[in-house]
Structures are given as C-alpha cells and as structure tokens.
N, C-alpha and C positions, 0 to 999 in steps of 0.2 A: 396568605400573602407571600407566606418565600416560594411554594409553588407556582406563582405567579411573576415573581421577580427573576426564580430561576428560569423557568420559558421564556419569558422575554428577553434575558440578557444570552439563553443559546441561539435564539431566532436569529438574535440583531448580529450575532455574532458570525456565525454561518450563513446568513442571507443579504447580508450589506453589498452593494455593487461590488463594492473594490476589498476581496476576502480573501482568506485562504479557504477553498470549499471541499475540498476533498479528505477524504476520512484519514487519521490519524494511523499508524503501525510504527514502533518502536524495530521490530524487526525486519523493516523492509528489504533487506539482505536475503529473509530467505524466500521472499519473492517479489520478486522482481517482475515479472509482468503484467503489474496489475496496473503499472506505468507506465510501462517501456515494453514494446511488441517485438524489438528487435530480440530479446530475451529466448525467446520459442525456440526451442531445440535447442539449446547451449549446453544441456546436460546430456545428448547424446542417450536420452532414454522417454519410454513415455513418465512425464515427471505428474504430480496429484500434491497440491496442496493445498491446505484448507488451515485459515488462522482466525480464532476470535477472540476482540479484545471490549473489554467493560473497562471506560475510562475515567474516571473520578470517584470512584465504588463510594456508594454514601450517598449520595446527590442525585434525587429524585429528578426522573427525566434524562442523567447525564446520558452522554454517547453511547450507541452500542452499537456494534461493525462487527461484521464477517464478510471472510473474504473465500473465494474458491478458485482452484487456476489449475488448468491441466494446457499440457503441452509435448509435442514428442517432433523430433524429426522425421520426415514421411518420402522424402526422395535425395540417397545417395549421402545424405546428412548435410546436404546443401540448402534444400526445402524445410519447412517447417511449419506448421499448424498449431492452434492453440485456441482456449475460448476462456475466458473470463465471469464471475459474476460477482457481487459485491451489493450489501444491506448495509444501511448504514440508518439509524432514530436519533435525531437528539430531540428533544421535549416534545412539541408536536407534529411537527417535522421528521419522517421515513422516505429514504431514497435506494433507490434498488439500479443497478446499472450491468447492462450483458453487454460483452462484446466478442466479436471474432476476429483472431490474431495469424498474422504471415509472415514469416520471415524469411529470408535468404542471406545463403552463408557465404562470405568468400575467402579461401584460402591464400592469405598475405605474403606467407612462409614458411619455409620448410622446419620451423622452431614451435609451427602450433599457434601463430599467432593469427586471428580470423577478424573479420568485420562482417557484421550481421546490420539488413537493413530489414524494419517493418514495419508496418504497419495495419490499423484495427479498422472494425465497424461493426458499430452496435446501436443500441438507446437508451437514454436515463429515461427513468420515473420517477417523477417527487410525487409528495401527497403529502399536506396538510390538514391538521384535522384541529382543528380551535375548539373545540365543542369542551374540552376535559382542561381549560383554563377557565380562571376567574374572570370574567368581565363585570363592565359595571353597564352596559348597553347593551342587555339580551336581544334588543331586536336587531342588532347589527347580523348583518350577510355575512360575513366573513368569519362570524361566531358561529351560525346555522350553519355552514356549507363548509361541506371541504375541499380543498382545490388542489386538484391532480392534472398533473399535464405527462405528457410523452413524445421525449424528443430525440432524433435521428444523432450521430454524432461520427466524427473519425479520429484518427489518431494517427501520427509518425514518430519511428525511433531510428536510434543507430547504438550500437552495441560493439565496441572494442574488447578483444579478449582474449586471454591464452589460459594455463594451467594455473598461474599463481596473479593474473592481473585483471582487471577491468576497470574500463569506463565507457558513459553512456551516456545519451543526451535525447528526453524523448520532449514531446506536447502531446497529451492522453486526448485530448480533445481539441479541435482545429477550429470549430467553430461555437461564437459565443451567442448561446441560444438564451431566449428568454424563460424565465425558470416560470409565468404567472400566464393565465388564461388569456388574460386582456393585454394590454399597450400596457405595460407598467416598467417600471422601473431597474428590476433585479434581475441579474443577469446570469449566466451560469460561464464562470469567466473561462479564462483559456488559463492552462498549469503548463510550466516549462519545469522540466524533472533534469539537473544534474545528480550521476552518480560513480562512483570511481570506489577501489576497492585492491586491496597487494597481502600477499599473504607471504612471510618472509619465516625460512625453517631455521629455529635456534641450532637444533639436534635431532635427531631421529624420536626423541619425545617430546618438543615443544614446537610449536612453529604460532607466528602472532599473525593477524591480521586487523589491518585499521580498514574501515572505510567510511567514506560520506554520502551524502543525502543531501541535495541544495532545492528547496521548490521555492517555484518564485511567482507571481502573480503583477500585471502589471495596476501600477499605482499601491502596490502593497509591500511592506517589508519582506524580504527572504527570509527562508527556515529552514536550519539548516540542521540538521542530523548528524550527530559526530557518533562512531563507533569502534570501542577497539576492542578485540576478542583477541583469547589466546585459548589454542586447541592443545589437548594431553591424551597420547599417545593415540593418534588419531581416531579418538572415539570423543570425547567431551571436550565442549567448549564454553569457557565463562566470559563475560565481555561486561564493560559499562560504556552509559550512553549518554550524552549530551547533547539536549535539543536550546539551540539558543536562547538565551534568556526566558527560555519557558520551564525543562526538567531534566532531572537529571535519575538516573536507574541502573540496572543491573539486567544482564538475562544471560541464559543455561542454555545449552543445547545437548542432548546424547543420543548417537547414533543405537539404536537400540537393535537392528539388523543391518546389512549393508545395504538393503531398500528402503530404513525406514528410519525416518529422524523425528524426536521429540524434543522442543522446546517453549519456555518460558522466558517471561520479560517481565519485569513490575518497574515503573515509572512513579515518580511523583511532581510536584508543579515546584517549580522557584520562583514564581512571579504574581503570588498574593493570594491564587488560588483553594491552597492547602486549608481550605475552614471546614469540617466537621465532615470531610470524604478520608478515604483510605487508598489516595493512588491510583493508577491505571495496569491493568493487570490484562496479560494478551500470550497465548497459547496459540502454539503453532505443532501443525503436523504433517511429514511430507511423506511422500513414498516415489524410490525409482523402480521402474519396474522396464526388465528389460528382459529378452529372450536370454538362451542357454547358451548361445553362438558368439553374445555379445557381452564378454566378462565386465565387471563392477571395474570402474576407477576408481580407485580408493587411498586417500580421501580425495572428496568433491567439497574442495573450498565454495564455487559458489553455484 
C-alpha cells in the first residue's frame, strides 16, 4: 500500500495539466543550459558537465535525474554550439529529453559586457510502465501496457552578462505537446525560466555571490531558487539555498584543477514531506577544456 500511495501521489504530481514538470537541480548555477540556450559559449571554452541528483533518499520510486551538457564557442567567440540530454524516473514514470543548442554573442561594450541569443531543438520521451504497481483491476489496459510517446520540441533564450553579472530569461520548450498516445488530457506544459546572478569581491580572499532561479508555469504557482554562495581564495565555495516554501540546503564546490570543478548540494523539504527519507542529494562535475593559446580565466564565477 505505501508503494502504491507513493506512485500515485508522484504521477499526479508530475502529470497533472497545470504542473511544474521539469526535473528538480539545487545547483542550477552550475548549469545553465539545460534551460537557457542562450548559455552556449559563455565560458569561452569547450565546457562538459554532468550532475546527478537522488531526491528524497529513502522513498521508494522517489525522483532520480541526470543531467549532461557540453558546449564551446566555434566562430570568433560570437557563434556557439551545444547539445543537451537529461533522464529523469519518478515512480513509474521515466523521461529522457536531447536537445541541440545555438547561440550568438553580441558585444555591448567595451567593459565586457555581452547579450547572447539562443535557441534549441530536440525531443522528449516519456514512458510509462504500471505493470510494478498495485492495482485492484488486473485486466485493466493501462496496467498491461506501457505508454511511450516521442515528441519534437524548441526552445528560446536570451543571456545578459559580463565577468561578475548575469541575467537571463529562456522558454525550454515553445510548444505544448500532449504527453499520452490518445486525445487525453495531459499536457507537457511550456516553463518560462528567470535567472540573474552578481558576484561582489570582499578582498583578494573572499568575494560572495547571490543568485536566483524563478520557474513559472502558467496556471501554476512560481518556484523560486534563492542562492547565496561565498567563494575562498578562489578555489572553494560553500552556499545555502532556498527553494520557496518547499527546502532549504547547503552545497560545496572545489575547484580541483583550473579545468575541473567538483561539487555537492544536499537539500531537504519544509513543507510536510520530510517522513521516513533522507533529503535530496545532487553531485555535479564540470570540466573547461581549452587549447594552450587560450589561457584559463580564473576565477569563472559562472
């Protein structure tokens, strides 16, 4: 029975028309384009990151996401290219989504300050598989059968930014596709992503950085990301996070090379959640990787 209460209450939760559907990251700072296209090439290197996050540890069936993103400038540092992919299970419920990213860079002024415009194209794939709940009508179709669909999809962003600022305003997906085989009812809605972001130096060893995270859905409440980190001696950073009336957490970062950054995030819930799990717990790993010609900026706030 709780395996059964638990699938149900992730279904209805993730597949209701009017949702937030897109996979959860505590860290969304350290990537950024799995939202926002306009992102691609910002780091002036080919960038590689990969994050996975187990969210409610404890609670059979809960969420589990990874994510992959690579991206590098490819003409003059004005052009930009990128590709995406992202898994995401909650109970019976697995979603897999590719996409490919473009951006173009334009220089504002002579202080470094740029606007980047992009935009994506790829496909989701859901797939349901009811077979591994409880029902009480085995002969039911939708208990025998699993329902997998695969849908086309685009995306637009825009990307404000210099050394120490950003903000960004994308829609990952323009069009709202039906997530079921048949005429039904559920939708795969459209996400509008604000994001902004300021990194201000106490001293030559401390500099702080806040930023947010707004998703919004229409007919649905906002969710908003609050994050404030402070970096020491530009190699490590600790930050805590607040997600609106959902959780609040802690995450690490330490630059372990000047290509390679290693971080952690651990989350918990404020809003009733918290019964017999351990939290959300989310591992990130990046790498710049750049020629010999084209020395490391250091630090790369974002």
């Amino acid at each position: 029975m709780k395996k059964f209460i638990l699938y149900t209450s992730c279904f209805l939760s993730v597949f209701t028309t009017f949702s937030q559907q897109d996979a959860q990251s505590s860290m969304y700072f350290h990537n950024p384009l799995q939202f926002n296209s306009a992102y691609a090439g910002t780091r002036g290197s080919l960038n590689v990151t990969g994050v996975t996050r187990a969210q409610w540890l404890g609670w059979e069936g809960a969420p589990t996401t990874q994510f992959l993103s690579i991206h590098s400038p490819v003409v003059r540092k004005k052009i930009a290219v990128g590709a995406t992919l992202s898994h995401d299970k909650i109970g019976a419920r697995s979603s897999t989504s590719a996409m490919a990213h473009f951006a173009y860079h334009l220089q504002l002024n002579a202080k470094d300050l740029k606007l980047s415009f992009g935009a994506s194209a790829g496909v989701n794939q859901a797939q349901y598989n009811f077979s591994g709940l409880i029902a009480t009508d085995y002969s039911d179709l939708n208990y025998q059968q699993s329902n997998s669909f695969v849908k086309s999809n685009f995306g637009l962003g825009t990307y404000l930014y210099n050394k120490k600022f950003y903000a960004g305003i994308s829609m990952p997906r323009l069009l709202k596709r039906s997530m079921e085989s048949n005429s039904g009812g559920s939708f795969l809605q459209r996400h509008i992503y604000l994001m902004a972001g300021y990194v201000y130096s106490l001293n030559s060893v401390i500099a702080l950085k806040p930023s947010v995270l707004i998703k919004y859905t229409a007919n649905s409440s906002a969710v908003a990301d609050f994050n404030f980190s402070a970096q020491f001696y530009k190699k490590f950073w600790v930050g805590v996070l607040y997600r609106a009336h959902d959780a609040i957490g802690f995450n690490a970062a330490f630059q372990l090379k000047d290509y390679c950054m290693l971080g952690y995030a651990y989350d918990f819930p404020i809003n009733g959640k918290l019964v017999n799990q351990w939290g959300s717990h989310e591992v990130v790993l990046s790498f710049d990787l750049r020629t010999k010609n084209n020395a490391f900026l250091s630090p790369r706030y974002f």
